[in-house]
C-alpha positions as CSV (number, residue, x, y, z in Angstrom):
1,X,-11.6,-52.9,25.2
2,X,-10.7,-52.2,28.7
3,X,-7.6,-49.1,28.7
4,X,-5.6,-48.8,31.9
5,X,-4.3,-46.0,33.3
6,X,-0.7,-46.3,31.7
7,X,-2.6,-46.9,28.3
8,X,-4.6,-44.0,28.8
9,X,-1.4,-41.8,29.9
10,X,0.3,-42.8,26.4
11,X,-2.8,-42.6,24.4
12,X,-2.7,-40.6,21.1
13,X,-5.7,-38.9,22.2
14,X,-3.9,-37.5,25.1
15,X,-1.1,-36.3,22.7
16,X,-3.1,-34.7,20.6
17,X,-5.1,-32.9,23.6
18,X,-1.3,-31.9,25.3
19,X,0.1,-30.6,22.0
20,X,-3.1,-28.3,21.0
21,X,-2.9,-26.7,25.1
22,X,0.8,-26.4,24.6
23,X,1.3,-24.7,21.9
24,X,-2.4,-23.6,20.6
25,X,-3.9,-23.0,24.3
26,X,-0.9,-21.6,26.1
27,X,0.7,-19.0,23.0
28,X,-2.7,-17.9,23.4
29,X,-3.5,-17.3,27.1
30,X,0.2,-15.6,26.8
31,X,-0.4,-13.5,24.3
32,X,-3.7,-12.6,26.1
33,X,-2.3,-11.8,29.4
34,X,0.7,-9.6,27.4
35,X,-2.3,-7.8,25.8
36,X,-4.2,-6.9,29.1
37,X,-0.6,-6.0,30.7
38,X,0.1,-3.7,27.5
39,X,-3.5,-2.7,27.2
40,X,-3.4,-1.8,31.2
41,X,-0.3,0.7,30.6
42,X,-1.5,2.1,27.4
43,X,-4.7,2.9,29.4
44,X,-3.3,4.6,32.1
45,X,-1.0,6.6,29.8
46,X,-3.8,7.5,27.3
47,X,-5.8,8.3,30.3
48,X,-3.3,10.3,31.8
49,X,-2.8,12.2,28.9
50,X,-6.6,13.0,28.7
51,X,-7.0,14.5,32.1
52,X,-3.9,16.6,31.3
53,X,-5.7,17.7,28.3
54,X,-9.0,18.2,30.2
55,X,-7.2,19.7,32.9
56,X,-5.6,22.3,30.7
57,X,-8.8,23.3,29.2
58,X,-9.4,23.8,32.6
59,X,-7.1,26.0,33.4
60,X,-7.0,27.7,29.9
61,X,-10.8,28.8,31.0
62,X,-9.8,29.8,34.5
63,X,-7.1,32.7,33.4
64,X,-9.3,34.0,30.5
65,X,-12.2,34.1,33.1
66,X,-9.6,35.8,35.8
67,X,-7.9,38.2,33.1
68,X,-11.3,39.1,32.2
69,X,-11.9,40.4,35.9
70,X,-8.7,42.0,35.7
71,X,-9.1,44.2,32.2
72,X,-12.5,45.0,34.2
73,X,-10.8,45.9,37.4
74,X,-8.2,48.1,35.4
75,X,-11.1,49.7,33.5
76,X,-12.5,50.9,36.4
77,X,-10.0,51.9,38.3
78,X,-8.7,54.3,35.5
79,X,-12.0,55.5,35.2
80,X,-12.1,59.5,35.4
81,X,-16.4,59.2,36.2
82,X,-15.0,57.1,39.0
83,X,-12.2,59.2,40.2
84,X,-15.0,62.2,40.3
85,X,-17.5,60.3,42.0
86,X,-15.3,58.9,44.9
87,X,-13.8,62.5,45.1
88,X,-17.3,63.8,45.9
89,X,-19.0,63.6,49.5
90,X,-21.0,60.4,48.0
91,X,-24.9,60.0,47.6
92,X,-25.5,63.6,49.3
93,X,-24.5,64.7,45.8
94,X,-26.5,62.9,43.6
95,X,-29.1,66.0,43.6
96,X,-26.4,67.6,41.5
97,X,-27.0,66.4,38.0
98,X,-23.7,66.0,36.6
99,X,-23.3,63.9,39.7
100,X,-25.9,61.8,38.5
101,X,-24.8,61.8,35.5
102,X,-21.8,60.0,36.3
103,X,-23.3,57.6,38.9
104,X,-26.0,56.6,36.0
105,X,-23.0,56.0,33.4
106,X,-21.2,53.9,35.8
107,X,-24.1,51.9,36.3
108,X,-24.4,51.4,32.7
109,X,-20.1,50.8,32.6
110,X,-20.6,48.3,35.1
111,X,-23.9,46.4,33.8
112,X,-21.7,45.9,30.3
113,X,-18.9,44.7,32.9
114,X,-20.9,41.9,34.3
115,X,-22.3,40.9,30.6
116,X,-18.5,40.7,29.5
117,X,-17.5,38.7,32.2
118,X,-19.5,35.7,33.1
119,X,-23.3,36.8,31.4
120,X,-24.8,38.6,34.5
121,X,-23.4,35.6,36.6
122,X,-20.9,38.4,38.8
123,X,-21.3,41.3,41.2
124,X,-19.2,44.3,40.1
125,X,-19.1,47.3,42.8
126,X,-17.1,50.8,43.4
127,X,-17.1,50.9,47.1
128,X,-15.5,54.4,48.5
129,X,-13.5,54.4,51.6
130,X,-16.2,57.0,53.3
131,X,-19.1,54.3,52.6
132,X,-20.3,55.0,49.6
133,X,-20.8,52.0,47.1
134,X,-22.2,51.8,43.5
135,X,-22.5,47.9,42.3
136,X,-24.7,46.2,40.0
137,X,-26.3,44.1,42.8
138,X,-27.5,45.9,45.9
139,X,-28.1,42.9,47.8
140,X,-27.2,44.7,51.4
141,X,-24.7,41.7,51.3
142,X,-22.3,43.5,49.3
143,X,-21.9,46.1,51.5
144,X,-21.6,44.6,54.5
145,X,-18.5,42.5,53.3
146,X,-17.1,45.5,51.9
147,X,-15.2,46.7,55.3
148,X,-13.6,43.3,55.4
149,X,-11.7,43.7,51.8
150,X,-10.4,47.2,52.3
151,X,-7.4,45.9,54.3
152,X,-6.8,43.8,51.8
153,X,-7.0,46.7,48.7
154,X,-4.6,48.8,50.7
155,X,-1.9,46.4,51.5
156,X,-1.9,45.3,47.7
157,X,-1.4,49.3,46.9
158,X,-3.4,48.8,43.7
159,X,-2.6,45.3,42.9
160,X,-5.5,43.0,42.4
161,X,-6.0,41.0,45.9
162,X,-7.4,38.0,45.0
163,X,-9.2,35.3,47.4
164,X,-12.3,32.9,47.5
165,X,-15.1,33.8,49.8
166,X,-17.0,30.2,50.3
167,X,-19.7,32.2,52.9
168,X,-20.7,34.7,50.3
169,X,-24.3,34.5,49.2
170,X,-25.7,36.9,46.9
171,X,-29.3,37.2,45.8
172,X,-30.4,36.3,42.0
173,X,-27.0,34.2,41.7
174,X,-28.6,31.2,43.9
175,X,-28.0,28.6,41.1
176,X,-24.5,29.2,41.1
177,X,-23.0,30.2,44.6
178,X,-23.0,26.8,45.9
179,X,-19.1,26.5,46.7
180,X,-18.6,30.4,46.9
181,X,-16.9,33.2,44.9
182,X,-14.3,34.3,43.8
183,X,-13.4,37.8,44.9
184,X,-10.5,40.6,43.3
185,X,-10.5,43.8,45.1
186,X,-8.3,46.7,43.9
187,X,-7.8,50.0,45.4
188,X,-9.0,53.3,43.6
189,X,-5.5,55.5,44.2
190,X,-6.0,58.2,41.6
191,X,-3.4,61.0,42.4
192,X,-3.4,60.2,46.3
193,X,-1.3,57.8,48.2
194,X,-4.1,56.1,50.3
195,X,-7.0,56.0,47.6
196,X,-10.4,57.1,47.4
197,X,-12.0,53.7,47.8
198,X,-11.9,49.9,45.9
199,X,-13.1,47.9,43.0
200,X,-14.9,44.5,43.9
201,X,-15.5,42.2,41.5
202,X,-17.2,38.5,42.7
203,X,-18.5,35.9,40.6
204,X,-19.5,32.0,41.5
205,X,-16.7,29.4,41.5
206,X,-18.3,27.2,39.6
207,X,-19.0,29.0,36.9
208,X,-15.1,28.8,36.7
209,X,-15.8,25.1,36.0
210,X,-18.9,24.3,34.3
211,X,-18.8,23.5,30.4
212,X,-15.2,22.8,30.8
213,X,-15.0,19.6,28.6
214,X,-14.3,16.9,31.1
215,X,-13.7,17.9,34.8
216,X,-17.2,16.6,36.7
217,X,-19.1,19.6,37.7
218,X,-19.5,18.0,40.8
219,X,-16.5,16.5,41.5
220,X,-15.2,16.2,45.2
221,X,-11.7,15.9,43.9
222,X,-10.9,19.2,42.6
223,X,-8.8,22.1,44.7
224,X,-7.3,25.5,44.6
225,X,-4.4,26.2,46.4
226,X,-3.2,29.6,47.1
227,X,0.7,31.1,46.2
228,X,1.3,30.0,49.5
229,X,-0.2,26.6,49.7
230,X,-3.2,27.3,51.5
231,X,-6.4,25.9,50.6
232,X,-9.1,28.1,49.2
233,X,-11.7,25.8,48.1
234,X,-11.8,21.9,48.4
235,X,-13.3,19.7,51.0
236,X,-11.0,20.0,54.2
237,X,-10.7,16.2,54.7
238,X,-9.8,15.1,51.6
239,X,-7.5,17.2,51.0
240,X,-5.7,16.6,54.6
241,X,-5.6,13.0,53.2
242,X,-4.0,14.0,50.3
243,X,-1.6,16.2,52.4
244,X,-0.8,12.9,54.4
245,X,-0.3,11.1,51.4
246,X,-3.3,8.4,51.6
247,X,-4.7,9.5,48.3
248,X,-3.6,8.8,45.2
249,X,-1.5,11.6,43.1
250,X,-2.9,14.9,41.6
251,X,-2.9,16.7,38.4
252,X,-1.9,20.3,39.0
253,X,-2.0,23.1,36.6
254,X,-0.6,27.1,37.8
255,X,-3.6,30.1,37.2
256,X,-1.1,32.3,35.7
257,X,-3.7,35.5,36.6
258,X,-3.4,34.8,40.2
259,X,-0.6,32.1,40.8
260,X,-2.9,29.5,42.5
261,X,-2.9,26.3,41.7
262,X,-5.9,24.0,40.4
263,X,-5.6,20.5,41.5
264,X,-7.5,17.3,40.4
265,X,-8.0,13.8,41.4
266,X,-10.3,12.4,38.3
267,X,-12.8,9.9,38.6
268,X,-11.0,7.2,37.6
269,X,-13.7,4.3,38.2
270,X,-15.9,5.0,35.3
271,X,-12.8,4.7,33.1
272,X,-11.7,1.5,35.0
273,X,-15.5,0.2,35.1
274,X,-15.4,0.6,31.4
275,X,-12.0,-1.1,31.1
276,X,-13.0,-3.9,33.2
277,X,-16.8,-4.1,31.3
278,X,-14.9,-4.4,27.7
279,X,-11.8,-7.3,29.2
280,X,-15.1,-9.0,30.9
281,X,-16.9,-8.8,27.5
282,X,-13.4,-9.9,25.5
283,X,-12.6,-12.5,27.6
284,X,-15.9,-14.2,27.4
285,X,-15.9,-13.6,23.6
286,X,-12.1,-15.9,23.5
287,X,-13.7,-18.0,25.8
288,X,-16.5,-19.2,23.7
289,X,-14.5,-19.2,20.9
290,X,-11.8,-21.6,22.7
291,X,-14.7,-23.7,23.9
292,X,-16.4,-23.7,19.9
293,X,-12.7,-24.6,18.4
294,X,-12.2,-27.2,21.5
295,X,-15.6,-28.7,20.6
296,X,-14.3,-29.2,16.8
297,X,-11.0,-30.3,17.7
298,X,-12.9,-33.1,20.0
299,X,-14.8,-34.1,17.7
300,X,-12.4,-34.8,14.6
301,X,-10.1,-36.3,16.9
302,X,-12.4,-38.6,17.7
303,X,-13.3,-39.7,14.3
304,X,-9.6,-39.3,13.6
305,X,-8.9,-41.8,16.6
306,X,-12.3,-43.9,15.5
307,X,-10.7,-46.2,12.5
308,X,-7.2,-46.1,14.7
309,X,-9.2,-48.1,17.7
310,X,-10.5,-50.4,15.4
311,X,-7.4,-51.5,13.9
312,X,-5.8,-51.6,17.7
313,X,-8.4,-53.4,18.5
314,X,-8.5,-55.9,15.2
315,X,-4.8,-56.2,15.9
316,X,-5.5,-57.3,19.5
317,X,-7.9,-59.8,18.1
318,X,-5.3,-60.8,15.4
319,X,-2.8,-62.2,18.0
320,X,-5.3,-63.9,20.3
321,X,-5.5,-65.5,16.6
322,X,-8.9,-64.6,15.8
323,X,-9.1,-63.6,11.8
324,X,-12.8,-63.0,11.2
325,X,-13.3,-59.2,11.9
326,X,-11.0,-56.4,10.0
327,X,-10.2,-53.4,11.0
328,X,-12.6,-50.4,9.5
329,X,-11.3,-48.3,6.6
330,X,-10.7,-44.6,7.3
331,X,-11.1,-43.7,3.6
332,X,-7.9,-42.9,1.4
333,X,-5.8,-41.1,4.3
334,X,-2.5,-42.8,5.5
335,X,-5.1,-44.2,8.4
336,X,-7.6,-45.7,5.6
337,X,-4.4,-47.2,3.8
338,X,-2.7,-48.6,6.8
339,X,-6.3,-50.2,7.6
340,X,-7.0,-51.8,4.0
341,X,-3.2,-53.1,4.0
342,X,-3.7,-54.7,7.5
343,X,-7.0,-55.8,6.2
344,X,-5.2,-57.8,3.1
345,X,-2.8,-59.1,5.7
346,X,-5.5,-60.3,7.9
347,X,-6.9,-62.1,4.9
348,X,-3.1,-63.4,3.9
349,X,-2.4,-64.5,7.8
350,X,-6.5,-66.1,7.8
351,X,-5.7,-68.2,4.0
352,X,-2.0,-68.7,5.7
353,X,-3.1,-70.5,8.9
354,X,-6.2,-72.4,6.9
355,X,-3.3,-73.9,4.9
356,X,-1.3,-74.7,8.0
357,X,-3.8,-76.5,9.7
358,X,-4.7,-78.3,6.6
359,X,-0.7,-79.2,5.9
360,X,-0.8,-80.0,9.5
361,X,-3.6,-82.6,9.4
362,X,-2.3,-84.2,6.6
363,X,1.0,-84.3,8.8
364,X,-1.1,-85.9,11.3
365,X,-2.3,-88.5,9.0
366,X,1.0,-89.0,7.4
367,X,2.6,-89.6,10.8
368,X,-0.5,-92.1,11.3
369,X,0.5,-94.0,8.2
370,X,4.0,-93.8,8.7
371,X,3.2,-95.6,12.3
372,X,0.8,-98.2,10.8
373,X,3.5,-98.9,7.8
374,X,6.5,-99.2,10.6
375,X,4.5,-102.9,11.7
376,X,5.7,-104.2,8.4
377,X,8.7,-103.9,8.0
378,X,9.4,-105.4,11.6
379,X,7.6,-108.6,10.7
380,X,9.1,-108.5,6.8
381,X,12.3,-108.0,8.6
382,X,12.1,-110.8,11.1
383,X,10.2,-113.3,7.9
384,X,13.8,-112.5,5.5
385,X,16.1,-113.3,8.1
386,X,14.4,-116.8,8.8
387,X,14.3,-117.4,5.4
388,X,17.9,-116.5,4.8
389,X,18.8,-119.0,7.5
390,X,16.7,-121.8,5.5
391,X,18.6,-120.6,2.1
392,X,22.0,-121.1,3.9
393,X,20.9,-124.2,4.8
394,X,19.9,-125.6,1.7
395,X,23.7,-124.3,0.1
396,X,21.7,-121.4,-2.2
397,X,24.5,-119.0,-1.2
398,X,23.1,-116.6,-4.0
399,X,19.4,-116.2,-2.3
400,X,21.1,-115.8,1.2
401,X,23.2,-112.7,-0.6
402,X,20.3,-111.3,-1.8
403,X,18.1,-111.7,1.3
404,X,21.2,-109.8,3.1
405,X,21.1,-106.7,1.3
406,X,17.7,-106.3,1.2
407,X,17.7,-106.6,4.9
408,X,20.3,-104.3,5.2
409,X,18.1,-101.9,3.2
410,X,15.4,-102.5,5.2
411,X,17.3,-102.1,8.0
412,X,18.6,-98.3,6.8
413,X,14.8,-97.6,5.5
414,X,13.4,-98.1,9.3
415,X,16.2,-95.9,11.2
416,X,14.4,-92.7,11.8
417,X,16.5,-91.1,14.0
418,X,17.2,-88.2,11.5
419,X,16.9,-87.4,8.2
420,X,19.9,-86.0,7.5
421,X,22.9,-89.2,7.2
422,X,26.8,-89.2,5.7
423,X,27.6,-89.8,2.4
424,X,29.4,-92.9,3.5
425,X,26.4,-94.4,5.1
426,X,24.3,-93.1,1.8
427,X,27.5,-95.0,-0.6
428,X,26.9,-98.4,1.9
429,X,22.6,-98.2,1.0
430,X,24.0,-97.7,-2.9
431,X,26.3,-100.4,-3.4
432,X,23.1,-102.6,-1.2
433,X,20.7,-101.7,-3.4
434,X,23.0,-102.3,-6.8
435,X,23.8,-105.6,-5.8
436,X,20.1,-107.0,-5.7
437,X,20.1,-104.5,-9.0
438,X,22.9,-106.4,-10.3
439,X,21.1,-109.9,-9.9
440,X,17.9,-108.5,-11.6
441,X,20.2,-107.6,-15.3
442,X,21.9,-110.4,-14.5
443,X,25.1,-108.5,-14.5
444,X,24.3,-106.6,-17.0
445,X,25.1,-103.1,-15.2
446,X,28.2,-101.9,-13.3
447,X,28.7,-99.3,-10.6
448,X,31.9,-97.7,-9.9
449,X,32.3,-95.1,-6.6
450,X,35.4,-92.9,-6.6
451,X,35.4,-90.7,-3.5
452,X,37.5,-89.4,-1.4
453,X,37.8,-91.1,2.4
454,X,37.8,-87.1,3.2
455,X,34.7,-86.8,2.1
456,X,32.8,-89.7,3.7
457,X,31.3,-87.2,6.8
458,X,29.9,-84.9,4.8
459,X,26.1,-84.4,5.3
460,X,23.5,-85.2,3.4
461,X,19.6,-86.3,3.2
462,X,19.2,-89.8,3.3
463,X,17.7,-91.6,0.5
464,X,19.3,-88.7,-2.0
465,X,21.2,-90.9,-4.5
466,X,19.2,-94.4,-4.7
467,X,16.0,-92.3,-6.9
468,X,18.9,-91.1,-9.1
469,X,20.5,-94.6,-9.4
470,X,17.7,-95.7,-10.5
471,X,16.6,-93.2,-12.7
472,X,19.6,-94.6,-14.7
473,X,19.2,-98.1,-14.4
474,X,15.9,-97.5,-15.8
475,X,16.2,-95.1,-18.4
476,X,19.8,-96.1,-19.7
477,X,19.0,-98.3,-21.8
478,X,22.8,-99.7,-22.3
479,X,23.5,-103.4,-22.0
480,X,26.6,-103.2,-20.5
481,X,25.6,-100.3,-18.5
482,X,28.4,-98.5,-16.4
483,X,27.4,-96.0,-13.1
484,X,29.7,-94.1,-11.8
485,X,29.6,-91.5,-9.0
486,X,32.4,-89.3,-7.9
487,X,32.4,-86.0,-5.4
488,X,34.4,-83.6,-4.8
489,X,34.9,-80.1,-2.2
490,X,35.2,-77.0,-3.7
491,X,34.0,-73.0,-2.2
492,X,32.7,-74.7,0.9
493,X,30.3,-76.5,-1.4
494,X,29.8,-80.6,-2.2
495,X,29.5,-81.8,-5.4
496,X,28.3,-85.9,-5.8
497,X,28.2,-86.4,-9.3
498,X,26.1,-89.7,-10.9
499,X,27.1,-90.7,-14.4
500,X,26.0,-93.5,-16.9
501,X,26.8,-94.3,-20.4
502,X,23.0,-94.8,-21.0
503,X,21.1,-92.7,-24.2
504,X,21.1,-89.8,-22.0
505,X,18.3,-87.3,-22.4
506,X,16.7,-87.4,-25.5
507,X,16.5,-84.1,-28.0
508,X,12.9,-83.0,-27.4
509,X,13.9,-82.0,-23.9
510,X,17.2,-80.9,-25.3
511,X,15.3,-78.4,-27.0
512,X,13.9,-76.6,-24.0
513,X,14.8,-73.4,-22.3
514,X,17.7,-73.8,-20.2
515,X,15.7,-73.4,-16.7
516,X,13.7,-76.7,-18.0
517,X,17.3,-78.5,-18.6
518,X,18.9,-77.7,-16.0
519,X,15.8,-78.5,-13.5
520,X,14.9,-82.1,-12.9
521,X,11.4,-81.2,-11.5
522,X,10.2,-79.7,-14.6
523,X,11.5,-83.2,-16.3
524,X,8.8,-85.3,-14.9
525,X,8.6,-87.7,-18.0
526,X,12.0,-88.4,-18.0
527,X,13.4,-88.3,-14.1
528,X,9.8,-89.6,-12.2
529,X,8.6,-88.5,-8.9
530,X,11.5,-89.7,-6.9
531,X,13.9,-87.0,-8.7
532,X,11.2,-84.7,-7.8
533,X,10.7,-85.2,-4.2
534,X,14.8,-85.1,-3.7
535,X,15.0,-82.1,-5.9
536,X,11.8,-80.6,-3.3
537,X,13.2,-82.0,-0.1
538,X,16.9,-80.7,-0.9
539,X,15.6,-77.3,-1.5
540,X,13.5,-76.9,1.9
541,X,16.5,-78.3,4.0
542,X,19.4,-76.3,2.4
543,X,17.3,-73.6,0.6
544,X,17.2,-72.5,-2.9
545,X,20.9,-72.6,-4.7
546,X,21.0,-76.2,-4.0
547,X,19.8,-79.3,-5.8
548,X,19.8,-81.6,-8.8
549,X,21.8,-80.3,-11.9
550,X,21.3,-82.8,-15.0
551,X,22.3,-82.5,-18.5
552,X,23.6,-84.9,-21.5
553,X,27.9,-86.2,-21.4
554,X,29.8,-85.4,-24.4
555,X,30.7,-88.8,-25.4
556,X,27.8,-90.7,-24.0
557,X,25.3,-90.6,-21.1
558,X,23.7,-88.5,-19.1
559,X,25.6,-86.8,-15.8
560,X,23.5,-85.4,-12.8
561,X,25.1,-83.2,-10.4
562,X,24.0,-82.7,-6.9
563,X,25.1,-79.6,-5.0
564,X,24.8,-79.2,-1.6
565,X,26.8,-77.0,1.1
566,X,29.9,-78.3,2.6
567,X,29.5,-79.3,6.7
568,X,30.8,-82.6,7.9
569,X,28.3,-84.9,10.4
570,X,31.3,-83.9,13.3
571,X,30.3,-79.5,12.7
572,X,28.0,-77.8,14.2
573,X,24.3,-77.0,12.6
């Protein structure tokens, strides 16, 4: 069966299909792209939070590792072995034993130092201000950058001066220097006012950094930034593009020891590659899922639409008026019982039209009849006038009579311009037909007709009295026999009314139920086929309240009644 397009556009199928995106489909999507919004702030937050956290531990590290240097530094510097030594003209002294003594306990001092501080990973040294140095590295390197930090000691006057050195390198500490060292120098006062030399305590920057839970040992991103916002270790064009605001923001935590500040830009793309990797793998996941459940809806409503195409299509079928093929049953659903009652009314409407076109040949063949029959008359017609003429002539006034009426009633017979006549014209065929009636009993029977002139229009079916007439000629059986019909209007209904003072109906049918008395068609013995076939044809023209009503007189007799609706031949139908 061909669909067009505004078929298609109406279709259930495309209901169904709009109704599951609009509110299975799209609340779904929705509720997906709410979740990757939510899911995208609650990231950032959570992930924000974490490099707080890292960056804390971070810091936490930092200021242990710095007041570590700085409980050394103050160790040292209140160090009476130290006070003596710098005191003293230096290594020209170390003949004396008790010099030695104290320059071999230092070393000792300052070899725990560097254990407590970062596990050998620092250079710890006593420099005096006459040249003198005692450290636990002598790597020459040490004491050539010692000139460079006595300005530094002395403006601090004892403070710790603290600064990163990125050129330092120190031998034995290659694995760590890359990046340089931090550096605290403090100057040696004791009871003078200029001081007898400084502490210098260096260890790697990255040492600062490594193990620290989080922050990439390598990272590009992180920064110190002096008390005065200079930068002491970072890479210089970065940070210039942080400076100019072309990076993205920092997370900054204060060295409490020193009051620089650490700052760090994480490496957010392995967090975001991991977002993306698990909304990638999610969405995929919903989208097979959409495409499984899609699949399944398809596919039952197909079979759901399967038995409702075959009852469109048996309907289309059904009023081109082909009956043969039903519609196929979709089981005991409201679809398989709509099919198996349009199925019975196929098989109804199929019997229904079988009967029709049998009731309509024997129309056909009725009509046929009728026609052939209609010949005869015309020629009996034309044979009793001729011999009416010859009766006349002859002075047998009686036969002409007779020959009149029964013309006449032949005459009414072959008029078939409508079935439906006034009860005058049905009162004229009566008193016709009596007369030849009269001459058969020899005048033995009587008719008397009592209506009112109003009455005479009202509408009837022609040949509706005669059959009850002569139901009472017949079965009176009375010599004299008296007929007599009235009518009368009453509730925009006609009553003709037809009694005799024959036997009347005799007690067996007395005896029936009242629907048998009070029906002529179910009194075939007694009324014949003509009371039948008025009763029948009365019924199909005015419908079902009206007809033939006969039951016994009081006195004598039998009385039918015929009721029919009021409408005079001038209404309207």
């Amino acid at each position: 069966m061909t669909i067009n397009k505004r078929q298609l556009f109406f279709s259930l199928r495309l209901k169904f299909l709009l109704a599951f995106t609009l509110f299975i489909v799209a609340p779904v999507l929705l509720m997906m792209y709410l979740y990757f919004v939510q899911s995208d702030k609650i990231f950032m937050e959570t992930m924000t939070d974490t490099q707080t956290q890292v960056l804390k531990r971070v810091t936490d590290r930092a200021d242990d590792m710095l007041n570590r240097t700085l409980n050394v530094s103050n160790l040292l510097i209140n160090d009476y072995d130290v006070l003596q030594l710098l005191r003293s003209s230096g290594l020209s002294n170390l003949d004396d034993y008790p010099t030695y003594q104290r320059v071999i306990g230092l070393q000792s001092k300052m070899d725990n130092l560097i254990a407590y501080i970062l596990d050998n990973h620092a250079v710890v040294a006593v420099y005096g201000l006459d040249g003198s140095i005692y450290a636990t590295n002598q790597d020459e390197t040490i004491l050539k950058v010692m000139p460079d930090y006595v300005k530094q000691a002395k403006e601090k006057n004892g403070a710790p001066a603290w600064d990163v050195n990125p050129s330092l390198k120190v031998k034995g500490l290659e694995g760590n220097q890359e990046g340089g060292f931090i550096t605290m120098v403090r100057l040696i006062k004791g009871e003078t006012t200029k001081g007898y030399g400084l502490v210098f305590i260096a260890f790697p920057i990255k040492e600062m950094f490594l193990g620290s839970s989080g922050v990439e040992e390598d990272s590009r991103a992180q920064f110190l930034i002096s008390d005065r916002s200079r930068l002491l270790w970072g890479q210089d064009d970065l940070w210039n593009r942080i400076e100019s605001g072309n990076e993205q923001a920092l997370f900054t935590q204060t060295l409490k020891a020193t009051g620089w500040q650490l700052r760090w830009i994480p490496l957010q793309e392995p967090w975001l590659q991991q977002l993306k990797n698990v909304r990638s793998t999610t969405t995929w996941s919903v989208i097979i899922v959409f495409a499984c459940f899609l699949f399944i809806y398809v596919y039952f409503t197909l079979r759901l639409m399967k038995p409702i195409r075959s009852l469109v299509q048996a309907m289309g079928k059904a009023s081109s008026g082909n009956f043969e093929k039903p519609a196929l049953a979709g089981g005991n659903d409201e679809i398989g019982l709509l099919s198996h009652h349009f199925n019975r009314m196929l098989s109804s409407l199929k019997e229904m039209v079988a009967t029709l076109r049998e009731e309509q040949q024997l129309k056909e063949e009725a009509r046929f009849l009728a026609l052939q029959a209609q010949i005869s008359p015309h020629f009996l017609f034309n044979a009793l006038n001729s011999i009416k003429w010859l009766a006349l002539f002859s002075g047998a006034k009686n036969v002409a009579d007779m020959i009149t009426s029964l013309g006449i009633m032949l005459s009414y017979s072959m008029k078939q311009e409508s079935e439906v006549v006034t009860l005058k014209a049905e009162l004229d065929f009566i008193q016709h037909y009596f007369a030849l009636q009269k001459i058969r009993f020899n005048d033995n029977i009587e008719l008397s007709i009592d209506v009112d002139e109003n009455l005479l229009s009202a509408r009837m079916l022609k040949f509706t009295l005669q059959p009850i007439v002569e139901n009472s000629i017949i079965h009176g059986n009375r010599i004299p026999l008296v007929i007599r019909i009235t009518a009368y209007h009453e509730d925009d209904l006609l009553f003709v009314t037809i009694t005799d003072n024959g036997q009347g109906l005799s007690e067996s049918k007395l005896a029936d139920n009242d629907s048998q008395r009070s029906d002529p068609i179910r009194q075939g013995k007694y009324s014949g086929i003509g009371l039948e076939n008025v009763q029948s044809r009365i019924r199909m023209h005015f419908g079902e309240p009206y007809g033939l009503f006969m039951h016994n007189r009081l006195d004598a007799g039998a009385e039918t009644v015929i009721r029919l609706p009021w409408r005079g031949m001038e209404d309207s139908a």
